[in-house]
C-alpha positions as CSV (number, residue, x, y, z in Angstrom):
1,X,0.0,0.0,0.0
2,X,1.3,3.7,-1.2
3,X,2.1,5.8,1.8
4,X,0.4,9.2,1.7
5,X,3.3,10.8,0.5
6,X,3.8,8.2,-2.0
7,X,0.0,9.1,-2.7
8,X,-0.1,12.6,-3.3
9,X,3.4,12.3,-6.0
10,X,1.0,10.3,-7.6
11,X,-2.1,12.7,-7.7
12,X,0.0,15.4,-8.9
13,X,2.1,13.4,-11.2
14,X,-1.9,12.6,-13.1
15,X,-2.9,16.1,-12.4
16,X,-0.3,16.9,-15.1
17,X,-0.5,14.0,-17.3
18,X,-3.6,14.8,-17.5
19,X,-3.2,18.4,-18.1
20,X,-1.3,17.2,-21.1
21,X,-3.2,14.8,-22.3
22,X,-6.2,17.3,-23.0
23,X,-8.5,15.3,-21.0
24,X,-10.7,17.9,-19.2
25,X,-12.3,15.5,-17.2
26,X,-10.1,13.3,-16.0
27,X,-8.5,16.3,-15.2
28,X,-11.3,18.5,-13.5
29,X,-12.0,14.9,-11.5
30,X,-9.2,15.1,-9.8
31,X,-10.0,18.3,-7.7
32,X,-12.7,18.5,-5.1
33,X,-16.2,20.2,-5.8
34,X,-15.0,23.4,-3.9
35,X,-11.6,23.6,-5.4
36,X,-9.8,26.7,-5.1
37,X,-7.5,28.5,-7.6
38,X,-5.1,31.2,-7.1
39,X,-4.3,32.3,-10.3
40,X,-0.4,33.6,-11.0
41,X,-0.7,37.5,-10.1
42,X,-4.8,37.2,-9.6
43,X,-7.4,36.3,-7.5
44,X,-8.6,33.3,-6.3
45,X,-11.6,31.3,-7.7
46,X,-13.6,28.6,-6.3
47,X,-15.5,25.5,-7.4
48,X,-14.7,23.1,-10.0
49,X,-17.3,24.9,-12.6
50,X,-14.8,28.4,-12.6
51,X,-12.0,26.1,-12.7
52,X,-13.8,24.5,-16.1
53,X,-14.3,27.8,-17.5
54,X,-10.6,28.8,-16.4
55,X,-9.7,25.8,-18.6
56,X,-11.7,27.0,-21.7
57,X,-10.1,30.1,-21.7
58,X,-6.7,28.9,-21.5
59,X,-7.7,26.3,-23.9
60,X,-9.1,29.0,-26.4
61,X,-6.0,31.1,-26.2
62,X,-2.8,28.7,-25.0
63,X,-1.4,25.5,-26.6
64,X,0.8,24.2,-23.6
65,X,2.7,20.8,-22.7
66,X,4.1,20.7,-19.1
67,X,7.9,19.7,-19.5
68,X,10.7,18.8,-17.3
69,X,8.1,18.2,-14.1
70,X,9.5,17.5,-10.6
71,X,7.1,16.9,-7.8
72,X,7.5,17.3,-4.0
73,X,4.8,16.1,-1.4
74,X,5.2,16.5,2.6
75,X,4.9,13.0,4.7
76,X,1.3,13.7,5.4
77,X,0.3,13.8,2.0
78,X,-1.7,17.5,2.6
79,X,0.2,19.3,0.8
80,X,3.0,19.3,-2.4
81,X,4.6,21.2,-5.0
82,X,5.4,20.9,-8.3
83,X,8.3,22.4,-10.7
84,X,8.3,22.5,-14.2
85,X,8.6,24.3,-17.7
86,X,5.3,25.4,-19.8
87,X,6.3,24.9,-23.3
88,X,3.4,26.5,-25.1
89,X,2.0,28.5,-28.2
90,X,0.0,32.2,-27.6
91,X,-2.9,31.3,-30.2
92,X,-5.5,33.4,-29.8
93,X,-5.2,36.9,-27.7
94,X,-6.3,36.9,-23.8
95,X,-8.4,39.5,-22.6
96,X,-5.9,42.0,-21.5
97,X,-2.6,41.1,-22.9
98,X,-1.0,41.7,-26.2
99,X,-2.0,40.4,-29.1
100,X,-1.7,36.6,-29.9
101,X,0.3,35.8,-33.3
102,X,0.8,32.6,-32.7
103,X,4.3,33.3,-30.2
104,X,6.6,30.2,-28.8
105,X,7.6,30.1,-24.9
106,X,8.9,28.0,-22.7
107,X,9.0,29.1,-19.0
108,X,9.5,28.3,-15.6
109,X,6.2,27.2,-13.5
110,X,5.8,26.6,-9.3
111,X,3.0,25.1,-8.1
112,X,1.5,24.3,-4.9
113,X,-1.6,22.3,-4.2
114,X,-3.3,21.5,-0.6
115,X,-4.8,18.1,-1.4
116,X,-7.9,16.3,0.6
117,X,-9.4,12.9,0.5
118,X,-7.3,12.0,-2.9
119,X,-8.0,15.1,-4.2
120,X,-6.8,18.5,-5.3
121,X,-8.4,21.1,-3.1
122,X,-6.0,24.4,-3.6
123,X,-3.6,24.8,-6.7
124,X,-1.4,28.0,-6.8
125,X,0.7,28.6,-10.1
126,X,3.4,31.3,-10.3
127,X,5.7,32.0,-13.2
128,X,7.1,35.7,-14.2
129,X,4.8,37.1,-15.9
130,X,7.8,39.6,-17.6
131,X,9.0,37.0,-19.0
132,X,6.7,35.6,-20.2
133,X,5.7,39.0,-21.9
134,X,9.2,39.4,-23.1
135,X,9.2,35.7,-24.8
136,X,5.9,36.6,-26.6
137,X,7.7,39.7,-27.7
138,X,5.6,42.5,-26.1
């Protein structure tokens, strides 16, 4: 039997493989109904529905492959982290940031997740949003 450590390197190791694999709902069944999301240099939203329409957005506007992931997870299995590098495409512009021409990035990504009954309950992305700008050439 997986220790709880052992569990949650697991859940965020398929939080990502999912993420990759474009399968929204394995991927939004992996988070708990009330699942909050503090987004990199936002607010925080709540609930797996704003988390759905979170991932239309991005999906609409991003194409992105998580790269080079490292996961870390405390004994207790509560809480982890997650390193790793966003290659991705600018497709289609986001509401408030330049204009989308179809730019290349790849950038560095933390994220840390409080994690409940085998779940994702909390997931906090940061990267530099500078430069990310400066990659996409604004």
């Amino acid at each position: 039997m997986p220790t709880a450590r052992e569990s949650a390197l697991a859940l965020v190791t398929s939080y990502y493989a999912a993420f990759n694999s474009g399968d929204r709902e394995t991927f939004l069944n992996l988070l708990t109904d009330e699942v909050r999301h503090d987004t990199n240099q936002g607010g925080q939203e709540a609930g797996r529905e704003k988390f759905r329409t979170f991932l239309s957005r991005m999906d609409r506007c991003y194409a992105e492959q998580v790269k080079e992931l490292q996961v870390f997870a405390n004994e207790e299995g509560t809480r982890a982290a997650a390193e790793f590098f966003i290659d991705g495409t600018y497709k289609s512009t986001d509401e408030g940031l330049p204009e989308a021409t179809g730019q290349k990035y790849y950038l560095r990504v933390g994220a840390f997740f409080e994690l409940v009954g085998g779940r994702v309950d909390r997931i906090t992305n940061y990267y530099n949003l500078q430069e990310w700008l400066r990659l996409i050439g604004a």
